[in-house]
Backbone as CSV, one residue per row, in Angstrom:
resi,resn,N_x,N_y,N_z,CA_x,CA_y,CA_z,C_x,C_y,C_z
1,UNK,-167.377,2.028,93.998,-166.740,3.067,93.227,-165.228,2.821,93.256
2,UNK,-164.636,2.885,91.822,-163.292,2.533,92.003,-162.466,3.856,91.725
3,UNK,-161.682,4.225,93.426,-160.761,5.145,92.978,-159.569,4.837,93.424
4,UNK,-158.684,4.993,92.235,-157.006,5.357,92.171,-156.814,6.018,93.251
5,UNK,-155.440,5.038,93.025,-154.118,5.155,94.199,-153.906,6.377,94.184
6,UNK,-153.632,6.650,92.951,-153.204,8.908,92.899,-154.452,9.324,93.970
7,UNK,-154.543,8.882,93.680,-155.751,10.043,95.018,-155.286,10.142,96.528
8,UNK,-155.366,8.696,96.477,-155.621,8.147,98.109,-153.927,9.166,98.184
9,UNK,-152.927,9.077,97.414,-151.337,9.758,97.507,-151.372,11.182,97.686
10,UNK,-152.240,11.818,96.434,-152.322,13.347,96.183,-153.428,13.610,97.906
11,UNK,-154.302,12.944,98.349,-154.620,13.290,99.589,-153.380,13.714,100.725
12,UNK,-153.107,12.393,100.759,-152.081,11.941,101.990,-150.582,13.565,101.926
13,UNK,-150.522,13.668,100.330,-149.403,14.578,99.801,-150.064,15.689,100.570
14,UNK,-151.620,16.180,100.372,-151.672,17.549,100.575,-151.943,17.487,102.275
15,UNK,-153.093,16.393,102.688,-152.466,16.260,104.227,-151.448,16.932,104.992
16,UNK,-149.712,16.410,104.469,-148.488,16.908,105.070,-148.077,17.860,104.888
17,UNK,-148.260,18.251,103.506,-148.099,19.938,102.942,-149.015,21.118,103.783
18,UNK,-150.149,20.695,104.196,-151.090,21.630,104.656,-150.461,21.585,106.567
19,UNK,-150.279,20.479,106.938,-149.822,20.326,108.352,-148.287,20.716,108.378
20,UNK,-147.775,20.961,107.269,-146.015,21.080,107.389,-146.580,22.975,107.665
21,UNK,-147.632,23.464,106.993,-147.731,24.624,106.526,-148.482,25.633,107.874
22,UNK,-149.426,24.888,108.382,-150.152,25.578,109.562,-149.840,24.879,110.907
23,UNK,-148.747,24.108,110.401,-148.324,22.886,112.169,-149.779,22.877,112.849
24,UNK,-151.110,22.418,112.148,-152.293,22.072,112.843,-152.558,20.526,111.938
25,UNK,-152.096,19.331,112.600,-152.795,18.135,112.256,-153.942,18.233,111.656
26,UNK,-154.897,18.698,112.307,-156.220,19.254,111.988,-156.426,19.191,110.700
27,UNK,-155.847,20.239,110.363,-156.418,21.536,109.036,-155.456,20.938,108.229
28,UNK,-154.457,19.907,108.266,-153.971,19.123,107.447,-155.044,17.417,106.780
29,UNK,-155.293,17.308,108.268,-156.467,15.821,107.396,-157.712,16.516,106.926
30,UNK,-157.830,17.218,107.478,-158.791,18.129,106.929,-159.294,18.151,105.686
31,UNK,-158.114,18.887,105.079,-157.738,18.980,103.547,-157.144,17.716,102.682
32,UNK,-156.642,16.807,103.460,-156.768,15.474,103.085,-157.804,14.648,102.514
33,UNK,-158.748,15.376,103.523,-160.320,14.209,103.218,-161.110,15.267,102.074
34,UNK,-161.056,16.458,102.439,-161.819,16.922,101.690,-161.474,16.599,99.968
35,UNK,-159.681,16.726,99.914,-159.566,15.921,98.733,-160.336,14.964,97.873
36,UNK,-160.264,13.614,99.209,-160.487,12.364,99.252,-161.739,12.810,98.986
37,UNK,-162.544,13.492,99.478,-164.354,13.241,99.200,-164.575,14.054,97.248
38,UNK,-163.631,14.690,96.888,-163.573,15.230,95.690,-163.391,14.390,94.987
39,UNK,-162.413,13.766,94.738,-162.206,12.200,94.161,-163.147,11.019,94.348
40,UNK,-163.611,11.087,94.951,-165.290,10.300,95.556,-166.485,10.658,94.306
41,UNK,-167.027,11.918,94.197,-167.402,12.970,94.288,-167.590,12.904,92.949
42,UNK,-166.522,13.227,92.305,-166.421,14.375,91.039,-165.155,13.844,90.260
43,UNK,-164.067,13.519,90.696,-162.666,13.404,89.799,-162.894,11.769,89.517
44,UNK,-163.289,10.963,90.560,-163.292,9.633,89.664,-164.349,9.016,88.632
45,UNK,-165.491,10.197,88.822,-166.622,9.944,87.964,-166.334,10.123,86.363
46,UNK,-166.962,9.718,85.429,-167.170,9.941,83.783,-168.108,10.901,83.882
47,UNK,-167.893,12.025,82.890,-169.010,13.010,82.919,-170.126,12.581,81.787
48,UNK,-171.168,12.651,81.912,-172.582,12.355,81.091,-172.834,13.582,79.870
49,UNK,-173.384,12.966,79.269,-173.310,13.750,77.820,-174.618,14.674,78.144
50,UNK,-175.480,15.462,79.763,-175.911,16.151,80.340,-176.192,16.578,81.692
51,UNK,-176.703,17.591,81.433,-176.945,17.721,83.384,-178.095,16.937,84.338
52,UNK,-177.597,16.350,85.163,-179.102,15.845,85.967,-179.115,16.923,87.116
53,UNK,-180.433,16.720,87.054,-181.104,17.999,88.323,-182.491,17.497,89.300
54,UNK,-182.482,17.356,90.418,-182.962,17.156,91.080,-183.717,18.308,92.381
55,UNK,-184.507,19.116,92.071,-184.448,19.919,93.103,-185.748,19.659,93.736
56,UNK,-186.611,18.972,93.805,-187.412,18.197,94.625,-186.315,17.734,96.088
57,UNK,-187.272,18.499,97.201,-186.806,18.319,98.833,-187.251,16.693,98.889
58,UNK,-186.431,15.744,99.446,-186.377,14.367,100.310,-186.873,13.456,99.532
59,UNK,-186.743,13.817,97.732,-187.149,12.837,96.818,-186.467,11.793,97.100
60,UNK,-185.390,11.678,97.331,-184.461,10.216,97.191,-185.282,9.449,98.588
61,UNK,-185.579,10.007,99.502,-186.527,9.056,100.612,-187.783,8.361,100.004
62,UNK,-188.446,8.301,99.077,-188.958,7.373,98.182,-188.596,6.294,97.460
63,UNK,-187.323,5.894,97.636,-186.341,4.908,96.551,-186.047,4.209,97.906
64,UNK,-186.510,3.275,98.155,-185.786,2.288,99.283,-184.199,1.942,98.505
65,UNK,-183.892,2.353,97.257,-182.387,1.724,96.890,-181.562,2.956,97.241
66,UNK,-182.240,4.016,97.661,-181.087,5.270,97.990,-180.982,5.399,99.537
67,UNK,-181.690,4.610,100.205,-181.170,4.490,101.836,-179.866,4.134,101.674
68,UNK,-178.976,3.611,101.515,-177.602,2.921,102.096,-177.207,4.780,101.188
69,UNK,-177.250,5.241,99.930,-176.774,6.460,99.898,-176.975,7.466,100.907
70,UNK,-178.131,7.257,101.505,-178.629,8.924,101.915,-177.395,8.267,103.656
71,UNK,-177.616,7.209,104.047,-177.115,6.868,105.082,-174.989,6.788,104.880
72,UNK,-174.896,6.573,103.769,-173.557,6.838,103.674,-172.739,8.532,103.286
73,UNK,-174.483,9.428,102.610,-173.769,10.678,103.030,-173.790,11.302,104.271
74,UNK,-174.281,11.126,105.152,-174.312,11.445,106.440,-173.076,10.865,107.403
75,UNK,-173.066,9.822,107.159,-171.647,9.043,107.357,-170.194,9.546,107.140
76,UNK,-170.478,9.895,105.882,-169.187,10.706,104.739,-168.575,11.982,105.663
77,UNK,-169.561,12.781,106.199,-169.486,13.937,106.355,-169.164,14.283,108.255
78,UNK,-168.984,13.349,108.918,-169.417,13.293,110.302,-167.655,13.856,110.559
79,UNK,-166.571,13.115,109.753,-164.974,13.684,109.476,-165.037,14.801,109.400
80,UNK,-165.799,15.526,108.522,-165.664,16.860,107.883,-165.701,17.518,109.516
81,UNK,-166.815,17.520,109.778,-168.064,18.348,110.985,-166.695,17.719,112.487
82,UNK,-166.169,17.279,112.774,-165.414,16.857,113.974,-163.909,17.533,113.226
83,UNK,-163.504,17.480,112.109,-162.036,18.487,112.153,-162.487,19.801,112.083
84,UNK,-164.023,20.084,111.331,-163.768,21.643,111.396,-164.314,22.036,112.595
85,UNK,-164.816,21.570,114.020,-165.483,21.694,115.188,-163.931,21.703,115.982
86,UNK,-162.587,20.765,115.460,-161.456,21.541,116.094,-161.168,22.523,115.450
87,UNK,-160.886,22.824,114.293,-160.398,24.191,113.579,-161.390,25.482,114.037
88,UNK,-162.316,25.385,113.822,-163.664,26.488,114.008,-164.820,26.430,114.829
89,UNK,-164.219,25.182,115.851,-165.744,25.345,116.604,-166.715,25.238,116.303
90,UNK,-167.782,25.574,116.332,-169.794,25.587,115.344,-169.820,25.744,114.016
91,UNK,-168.443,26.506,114.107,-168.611,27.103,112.553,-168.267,26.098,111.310
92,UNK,-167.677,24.704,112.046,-167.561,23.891,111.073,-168.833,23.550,110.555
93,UNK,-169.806,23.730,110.843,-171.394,23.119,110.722,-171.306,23.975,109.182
94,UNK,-171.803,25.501,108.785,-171.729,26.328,108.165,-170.537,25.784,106.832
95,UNK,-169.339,25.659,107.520,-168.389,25.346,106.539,-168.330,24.126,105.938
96,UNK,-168.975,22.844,106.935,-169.271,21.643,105.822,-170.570,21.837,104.739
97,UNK,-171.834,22.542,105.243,-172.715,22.741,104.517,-172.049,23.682,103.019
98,UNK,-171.225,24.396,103.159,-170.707,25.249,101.887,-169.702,24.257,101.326
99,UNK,-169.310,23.357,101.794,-168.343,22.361,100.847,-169.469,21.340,100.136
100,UNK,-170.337,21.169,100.840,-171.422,20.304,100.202,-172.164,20.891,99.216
101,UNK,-172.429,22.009,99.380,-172.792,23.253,97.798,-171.928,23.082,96.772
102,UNK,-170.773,23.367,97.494,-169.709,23.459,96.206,-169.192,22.088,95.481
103,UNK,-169.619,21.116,96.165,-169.554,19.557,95.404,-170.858,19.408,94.912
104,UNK,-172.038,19.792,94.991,-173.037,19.948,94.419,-173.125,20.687,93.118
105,UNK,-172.492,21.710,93.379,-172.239,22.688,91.995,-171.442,22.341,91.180
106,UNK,-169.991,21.231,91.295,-169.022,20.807,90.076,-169.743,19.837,89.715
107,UNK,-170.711,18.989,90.661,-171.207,18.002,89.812,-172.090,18.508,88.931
108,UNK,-173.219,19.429,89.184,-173.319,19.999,87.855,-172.622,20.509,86.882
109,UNK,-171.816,21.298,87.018,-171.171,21.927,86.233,-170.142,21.268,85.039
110,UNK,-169.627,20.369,85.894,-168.727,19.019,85.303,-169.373,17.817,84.193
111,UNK,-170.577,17.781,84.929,-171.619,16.486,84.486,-171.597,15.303,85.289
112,UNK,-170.981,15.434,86.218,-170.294,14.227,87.039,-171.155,13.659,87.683
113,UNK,-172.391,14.010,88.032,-172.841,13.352,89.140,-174.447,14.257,89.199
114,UNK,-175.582,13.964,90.144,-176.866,14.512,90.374,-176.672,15.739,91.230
115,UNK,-176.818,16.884,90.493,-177.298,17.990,91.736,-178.390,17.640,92.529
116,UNK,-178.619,17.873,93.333,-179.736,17.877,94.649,-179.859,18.219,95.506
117,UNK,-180.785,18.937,96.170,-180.523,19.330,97.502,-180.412,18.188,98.557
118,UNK,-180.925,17.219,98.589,-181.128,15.680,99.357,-179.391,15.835,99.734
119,UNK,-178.884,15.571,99.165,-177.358,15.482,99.661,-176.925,16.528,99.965
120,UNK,-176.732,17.784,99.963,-176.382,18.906,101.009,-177.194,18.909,102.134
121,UNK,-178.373,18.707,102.375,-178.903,17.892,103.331,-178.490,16.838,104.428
122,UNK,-177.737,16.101,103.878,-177.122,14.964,104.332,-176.322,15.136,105.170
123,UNK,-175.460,15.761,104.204,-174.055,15.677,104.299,-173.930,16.813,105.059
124,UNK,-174.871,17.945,105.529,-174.646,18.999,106.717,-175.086,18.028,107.593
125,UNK,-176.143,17.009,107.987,-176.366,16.672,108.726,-175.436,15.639,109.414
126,UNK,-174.654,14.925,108.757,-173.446,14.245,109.194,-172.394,15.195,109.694
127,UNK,-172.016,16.247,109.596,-171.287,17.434,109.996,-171.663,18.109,111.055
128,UNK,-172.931,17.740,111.240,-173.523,18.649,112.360,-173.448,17.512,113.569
129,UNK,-173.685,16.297,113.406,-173.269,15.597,113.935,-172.011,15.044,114.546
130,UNK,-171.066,15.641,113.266,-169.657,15.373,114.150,-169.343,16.752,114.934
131,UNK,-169.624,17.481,114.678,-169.397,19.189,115.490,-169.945,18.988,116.780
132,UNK,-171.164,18.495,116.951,-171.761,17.984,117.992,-171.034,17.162,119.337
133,UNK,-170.838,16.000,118.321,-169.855,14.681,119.143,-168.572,15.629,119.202
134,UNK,-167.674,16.054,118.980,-166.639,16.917,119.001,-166.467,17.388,120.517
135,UNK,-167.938,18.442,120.249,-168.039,19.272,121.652,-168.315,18.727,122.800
136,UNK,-169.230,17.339,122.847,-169.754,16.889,123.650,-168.080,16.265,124.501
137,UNK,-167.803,15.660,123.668,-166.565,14.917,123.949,-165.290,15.626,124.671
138,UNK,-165.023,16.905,124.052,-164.102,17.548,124.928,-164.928,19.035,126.237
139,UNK,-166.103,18.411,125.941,-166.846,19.489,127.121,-166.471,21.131,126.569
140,UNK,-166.641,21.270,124.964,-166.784,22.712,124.340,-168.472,22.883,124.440
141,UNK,-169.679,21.850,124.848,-170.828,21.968,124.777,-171.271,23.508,126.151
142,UNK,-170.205,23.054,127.094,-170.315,23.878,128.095,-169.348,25.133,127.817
143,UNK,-168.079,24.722,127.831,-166.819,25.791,127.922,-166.597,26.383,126.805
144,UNK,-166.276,27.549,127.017,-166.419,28.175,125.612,-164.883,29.180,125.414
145,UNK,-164.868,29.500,124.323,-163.601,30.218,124.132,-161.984,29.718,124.463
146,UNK,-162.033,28.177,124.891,-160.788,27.656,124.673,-159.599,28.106,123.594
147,UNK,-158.335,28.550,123.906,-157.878,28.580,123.330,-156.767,27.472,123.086
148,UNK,-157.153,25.814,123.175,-156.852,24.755,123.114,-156.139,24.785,121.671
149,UNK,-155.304,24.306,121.382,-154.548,23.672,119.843,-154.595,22.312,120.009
150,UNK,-155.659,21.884,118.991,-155.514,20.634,118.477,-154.578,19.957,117.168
């Protein structure tokens, strides 16, 4: 997938703007990537002259050519699930699954790309995974209520 430099910039731009704004690194790449996965997503795509819809559960696990996808949205999303596990703790789990709706929904809406549930699927599960590794890593699996700034 070929995406423009404006992106990878307008990321990096809102990155510093968002960290100049909440002095949390965090909640600055944060909003960096989430950019970056929009431009992935939805802004570098051509929209189709209709909607595709997919709402069949774990259809794409029948296509041996959508493993390296289903394995790169899980991948995609592991960033998301480890900044919002510093910003929000568990609750990043919840909050990557609703960013994965809502990139689900412009791609319909846009034409950009396949609605499906298979990829909100995924892509919580790569999130849940980094929320996971997050906690494990700074021992939030045990301790709770840190009021740590990352």
């Amino acid at each position: 997938m070929d995406i423009s430099l404006w992106y990878y910039l307008a990321a990096f731009l809102l990155f510093l703007g968002v960290w100049a704004v909440s002095w949390k690194v965090s909640a600055g790449l944060l909003a960096g990537y989430v950019l970056f996965i929009l431009a992935v997503t939805i802004l570098s795509r051509t929209p189709t002259d209709m909607m595709k819809v997919e709402l069949k559960l774990f259809w794409s696990y029948d296509i041996p050519e959508l493993r390296e996808q289903i394995i790169w949205n899980v991948l995609s999303f592991i960033p998301v699930g480890v900044l919002g596990a510093v910003l929000v703790r568990w609750r990043g789990i919840p909050m990557a699954a609703g960013l994965s709706v809502v990139i689900e929904l412009l791609q319909l809406v846009t034409l950009r790309g396949l609605f499906e549930f298979d990829d909100t699927i995924h892509n919580s599960a790569g999130a849940a995974a980094g929320v996971v590794a997050w906690m494990v890593v700074c021992g939030e699996w045990v301790r709770r209520g840190s009021d740590e700034k990352y």
